[in-house]
Structures are given as structure tokens and as C-alpha cells.
C-alpha positions in Angstrom: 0.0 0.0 0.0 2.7 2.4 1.2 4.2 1.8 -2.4 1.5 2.4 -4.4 0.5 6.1 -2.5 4.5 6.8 -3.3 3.9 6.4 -6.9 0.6 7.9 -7.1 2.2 11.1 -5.6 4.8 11.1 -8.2 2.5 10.5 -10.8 0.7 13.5 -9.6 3.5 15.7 -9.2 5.2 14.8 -12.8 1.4 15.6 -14.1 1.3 19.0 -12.3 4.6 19.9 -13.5 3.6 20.9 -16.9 0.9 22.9 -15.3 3.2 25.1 -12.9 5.4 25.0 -16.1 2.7 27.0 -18.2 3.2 31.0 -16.6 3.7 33.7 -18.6 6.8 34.6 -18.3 7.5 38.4 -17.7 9.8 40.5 -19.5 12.0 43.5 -17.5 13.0 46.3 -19.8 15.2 49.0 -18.6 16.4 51.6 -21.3 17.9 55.1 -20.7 16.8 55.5 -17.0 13.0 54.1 -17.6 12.1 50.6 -16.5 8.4 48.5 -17.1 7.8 44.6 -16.8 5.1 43.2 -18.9 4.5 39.5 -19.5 4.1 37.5 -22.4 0.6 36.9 -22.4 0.1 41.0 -23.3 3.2 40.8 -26.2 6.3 39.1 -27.0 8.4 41.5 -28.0 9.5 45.4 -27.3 10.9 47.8 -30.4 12.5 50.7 -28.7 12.7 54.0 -31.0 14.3 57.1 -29.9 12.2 59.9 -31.9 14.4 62.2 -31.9 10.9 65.1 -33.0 9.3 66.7 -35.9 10.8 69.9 -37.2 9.1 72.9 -34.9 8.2 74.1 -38.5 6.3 71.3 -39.1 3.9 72.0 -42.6 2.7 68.3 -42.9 -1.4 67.6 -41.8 -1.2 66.6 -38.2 0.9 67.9 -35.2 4.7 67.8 -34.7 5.2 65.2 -31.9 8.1 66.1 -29.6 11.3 64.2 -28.9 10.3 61.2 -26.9 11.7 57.3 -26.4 9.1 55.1 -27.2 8.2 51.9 -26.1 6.5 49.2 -28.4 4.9 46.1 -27.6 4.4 44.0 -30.4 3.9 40.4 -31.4 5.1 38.7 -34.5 4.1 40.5 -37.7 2.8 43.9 -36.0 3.8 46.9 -37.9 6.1 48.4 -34.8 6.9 51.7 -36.3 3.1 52.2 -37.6 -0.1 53.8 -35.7 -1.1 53.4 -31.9 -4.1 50.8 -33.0 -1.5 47.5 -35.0 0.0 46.5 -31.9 -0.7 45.3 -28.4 0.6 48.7 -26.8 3.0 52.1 -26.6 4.4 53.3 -24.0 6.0 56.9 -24.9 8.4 58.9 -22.1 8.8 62.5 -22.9 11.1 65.2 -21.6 8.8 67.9 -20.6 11.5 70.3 -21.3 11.3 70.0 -25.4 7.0 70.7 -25.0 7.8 74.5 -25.1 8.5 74.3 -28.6 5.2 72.0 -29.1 2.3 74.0 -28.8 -0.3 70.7 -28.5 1.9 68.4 -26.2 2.2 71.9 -24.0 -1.7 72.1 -23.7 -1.8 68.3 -22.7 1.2 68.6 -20.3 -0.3 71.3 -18.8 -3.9 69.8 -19.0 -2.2 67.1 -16.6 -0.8 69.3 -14.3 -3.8 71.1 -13.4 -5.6 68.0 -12.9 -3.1 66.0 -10.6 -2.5 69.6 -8.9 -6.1 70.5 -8.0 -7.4 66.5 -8.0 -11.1 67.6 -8.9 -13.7 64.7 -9.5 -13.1 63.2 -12.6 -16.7 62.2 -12.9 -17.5 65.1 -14.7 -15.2 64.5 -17.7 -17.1 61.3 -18.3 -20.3 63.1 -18.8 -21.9 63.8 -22.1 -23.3 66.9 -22.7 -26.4 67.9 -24.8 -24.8 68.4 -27.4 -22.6 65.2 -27.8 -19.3 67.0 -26.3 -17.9 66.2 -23.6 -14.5 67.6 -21.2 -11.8 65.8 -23.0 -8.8 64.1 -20.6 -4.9 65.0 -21.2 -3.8 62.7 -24.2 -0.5 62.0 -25.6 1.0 61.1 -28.3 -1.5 63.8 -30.3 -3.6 61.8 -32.9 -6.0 62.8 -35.3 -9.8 62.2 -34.4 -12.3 63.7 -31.8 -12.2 61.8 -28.0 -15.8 60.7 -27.9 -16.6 59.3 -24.7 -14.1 58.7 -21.7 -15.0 56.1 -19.2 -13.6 54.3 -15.7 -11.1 57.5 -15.7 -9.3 57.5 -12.0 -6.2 59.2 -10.4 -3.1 56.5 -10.3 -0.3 57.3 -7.8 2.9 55.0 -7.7 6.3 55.6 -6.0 7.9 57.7 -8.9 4.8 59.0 -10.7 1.2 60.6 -10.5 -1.1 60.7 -13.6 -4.7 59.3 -14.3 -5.6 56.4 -16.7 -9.2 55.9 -18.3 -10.8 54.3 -21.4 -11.6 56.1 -24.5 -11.6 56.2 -28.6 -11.2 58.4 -31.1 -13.6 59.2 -34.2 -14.1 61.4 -36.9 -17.4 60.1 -37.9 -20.7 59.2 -36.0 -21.4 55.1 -35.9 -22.1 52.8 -33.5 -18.5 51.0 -31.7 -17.1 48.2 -31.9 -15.1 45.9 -29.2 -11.4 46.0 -30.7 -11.7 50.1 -31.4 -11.3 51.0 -27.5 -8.2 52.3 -25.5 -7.3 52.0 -22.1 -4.7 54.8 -21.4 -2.2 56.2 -18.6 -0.8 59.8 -18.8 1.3 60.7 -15.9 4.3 62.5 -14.4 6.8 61.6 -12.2 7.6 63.0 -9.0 9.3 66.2 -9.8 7.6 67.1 -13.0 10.5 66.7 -15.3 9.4 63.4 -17.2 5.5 62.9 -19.1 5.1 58.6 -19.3 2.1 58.1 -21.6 0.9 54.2 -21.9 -1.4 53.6 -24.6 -3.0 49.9 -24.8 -5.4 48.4 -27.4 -8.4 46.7 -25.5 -11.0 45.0 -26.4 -14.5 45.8 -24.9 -16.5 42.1 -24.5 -19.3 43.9 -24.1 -19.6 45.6 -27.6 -20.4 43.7 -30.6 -17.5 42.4 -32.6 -18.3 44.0 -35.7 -20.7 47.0 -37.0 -23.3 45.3 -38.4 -26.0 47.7 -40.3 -26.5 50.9 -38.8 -30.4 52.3 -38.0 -31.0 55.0 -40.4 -32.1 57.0 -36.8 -29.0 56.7 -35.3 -27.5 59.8 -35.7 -30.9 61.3 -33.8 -30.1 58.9 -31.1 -26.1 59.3 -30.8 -25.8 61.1 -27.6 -27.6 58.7 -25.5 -25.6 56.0 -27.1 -22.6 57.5 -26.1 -24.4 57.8 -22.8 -24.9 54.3 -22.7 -21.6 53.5 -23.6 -19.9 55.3 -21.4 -22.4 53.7 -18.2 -21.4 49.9 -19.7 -17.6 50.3 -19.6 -17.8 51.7 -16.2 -20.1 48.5 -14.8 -18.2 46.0 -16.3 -15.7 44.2 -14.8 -11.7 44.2 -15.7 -11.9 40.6 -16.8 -14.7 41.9 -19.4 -11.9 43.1 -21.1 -9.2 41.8 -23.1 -6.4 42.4 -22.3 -7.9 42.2 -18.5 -7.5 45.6 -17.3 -5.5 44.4 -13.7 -2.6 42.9 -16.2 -2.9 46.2 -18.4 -2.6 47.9 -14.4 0.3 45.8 -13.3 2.5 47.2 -16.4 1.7 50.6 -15.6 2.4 49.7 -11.4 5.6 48.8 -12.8 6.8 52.1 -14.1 10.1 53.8 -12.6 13.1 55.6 -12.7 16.5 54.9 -12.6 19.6 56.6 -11.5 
């Protein structure tokens, strides 16, 4: 008998070893005095690009963006120098010295400030007004489009930085949304001021259809209390409702610091 229990506990612990085998593992990346960890299970892979900024001149549709190190999670065959929506997530760190010459990442910067200076309720910038506008939230890098709705928006204080984060797209056109178009976002600065960390992840929102489907010909007449509606489901639902779950998405932006 005493045998036979020996070699059942081995056979259970050479069957559970696969098992404890299977974590994610997590990746450290430390690069010009900013560190992150993220595991595999949100990418695979970081590109790291020093942009080193647009002309201050800049004649081009669109904003200059400012000299910043940025941070790219990708997976195998993402587009790692392309837009903020072909890969898993960016995570940009700006001098805050270089805005001055940057009129828009200026307004944002000092957007921020105000905010994580005078801490007012950010419930109000989730509202939608009458009118389908809304009080948009500090936003870097600058992108083209209109912030339509911002939802589950929160202060976020770690050891080395303060800053919010919150959901939110962008649009330029009125249509109902769809899961994979939403962000989940983090804009902060650390502790004395001299550094803006923006982190920027694609998420998908379980509880919006998949695709568009065929739009009601009344829909535009009905747009602000579907944004209304929109905004009250993503603040009910639960982090696991989205994908990435928003505590992994939270424990890369926990894991933001400072070196030297």
C-alpha cells in the first residue's frame, strides 16, 4: 500500500509539472533610465525607437510630436513603427523640457498638471453633454480624431509618478463602436515634474459587438444617448470583461520607474 501512494504522488507531481510549467513569463526592460515589466501573455516583443521630433516648422497635416523614447509592444508580424491601433501597446516617455517648442503636447502637459494639482472629480469628464461634447482628458502622443466618450477615468499614484488612466476612442465620424476600437490609457508624471510617461494599450470591450453590423437609419438622432450608454457599460463592467484584463494592463503601468 505504502508503495503504491509513493507512486501515485509522483505520478501526480510529474502531471502538475507541466501545469506550474505554463506561466507567462514576464519581461523587464530597462532603457535610458525608464524601467516597465510586462508578461508575455500582453506581447512578446518590445521595439525601442528614440524619436528624436518633428521639425518645430512642421507644414505636414497633423501635429509635430516632440522628442520622446518610445516603447512598443508588439507580437510577430505587427507593424512596430506604424499607428497606436496594430499592436498590443506604446508606452512613450517624454522630456517635458522639449514641449515648449510643441504648442499641443504643451496644452496636454499642462492639461495634466492642473488635474493631478487640483485632484477635482473626474466624474464630470465622463459626462456627455447635450450636445454630444464632452470635457476631454490629457492625451499623448496627439492623434488625429475627436475623444468621444471617456469612461472608468481614476487618479493613479505610484512611488515615482502621478497621472490618471481611463478608457476612450477616437472618431471622426458618428457610428455605433465596436469591441477591438477601444483604449485603455495612462498619462502621468513623475515626482518632480521633469518626465511625461504616456501608456497607450489596445483593449477589447467584450461587451460591444465584434463587428458593426447595419446601422439604424435613426442613429445619428439617437447618438448622444448611445454614447451615454456606452460610457455607463464600460464603467459597470468588470476588468476581466476586457481583453487584455484591465489588472494585467494595471500591473505594467504599477511597474513604471526611474532609474539613476
Amino acid at each position: 500500500m505504502r508503495i503504491r501512494f509513493l507512486i501515485l504522488l509522483l505520478v501526480l507531481a510529474l502531471s502538475a509539472a507541466p501545469v506550474l510549467a505554463q506561466a507567462d513569463p514576464v519581461h523587464v526592460v530597462s532603457f535610458d533610465g525608464f524601467r516597465f515589466s510586462f508578461d508575455e501573455s500582453l506581447a512578446t516583443n518590445v521595439d525601442i525607437w528614440q524619436f528624436p521630433g518633428d521639425p518645430v516648422d512642421w507644414e505636414a497635416p497633423g501635429w509635430p510630436q516632440s522628442p520622446h523614447t518610445r516603447f512598443t509592444l508588439y507580437n510577430e508580424g505587427d507593424e512596430t513603427r506604424g499607428g497606436l491601433l496594430q499592436v498590443p501597446g506604446v508606452i512613450s516617455v517624454y522630456p517635458v523640457a522639449d514641449f515648449e517648442s510643441y504648442p499641443a503636447n504643451q496644452d496636454q502637459y499642462q492639461q495634466l498638471q492642473t488635474l493631478l494639482a487640483e485632484r477635482p472629480d473626474l466624474e464630470a469628464t465622463m459626462a456627455v453633454n447635450d450636445d454630444g461634447t464632452g470635457e476631454s482628458l490629457p492625451f499623448l502622443p496627439i492623434v488625429t480624431g475627436v475623444q468621444v466618450i471617456r469612461a472608468r477615468a481614476g487618479y493613479v499614484q505610484t512611488e515615482t509618478l502621478s497621472g490618471i488612466a481611463y478608457v476612450t476612442l477616437f472618431r471622426l465620424d458618428v457610428s455605433p463602436f465596436v469591441a477591438s476600437e477601444f483604449l485603455y490609457t495612462f498619462q502621468g508624471l513623475s515626482s518632480d515634474g521633469s518626465i511625461y510617461v504616456s501608456a497607450v494599450f489596445n483593449i477589447d470591450a467584450g461587451m460591444f459587438p465584434a463587428e458593426m453590423g447595419v446601422m439604424d437609419e435613426t442613429f445619428d438622432e439617437q447618438f448622444i444617448p448611445y454614447l451615454r450608454d456606452s460610457v455607463s457599460q464600460l464603467n459597470q463592467a468588470e476588468p476581466f470583461d476586457f481583453e487584455p484584463t484591465l489588472d494585467r494592463l494595471e500591473a505594467v503601468i504599477g511597474s513604471f520607474g526611474f532609474e539613476g
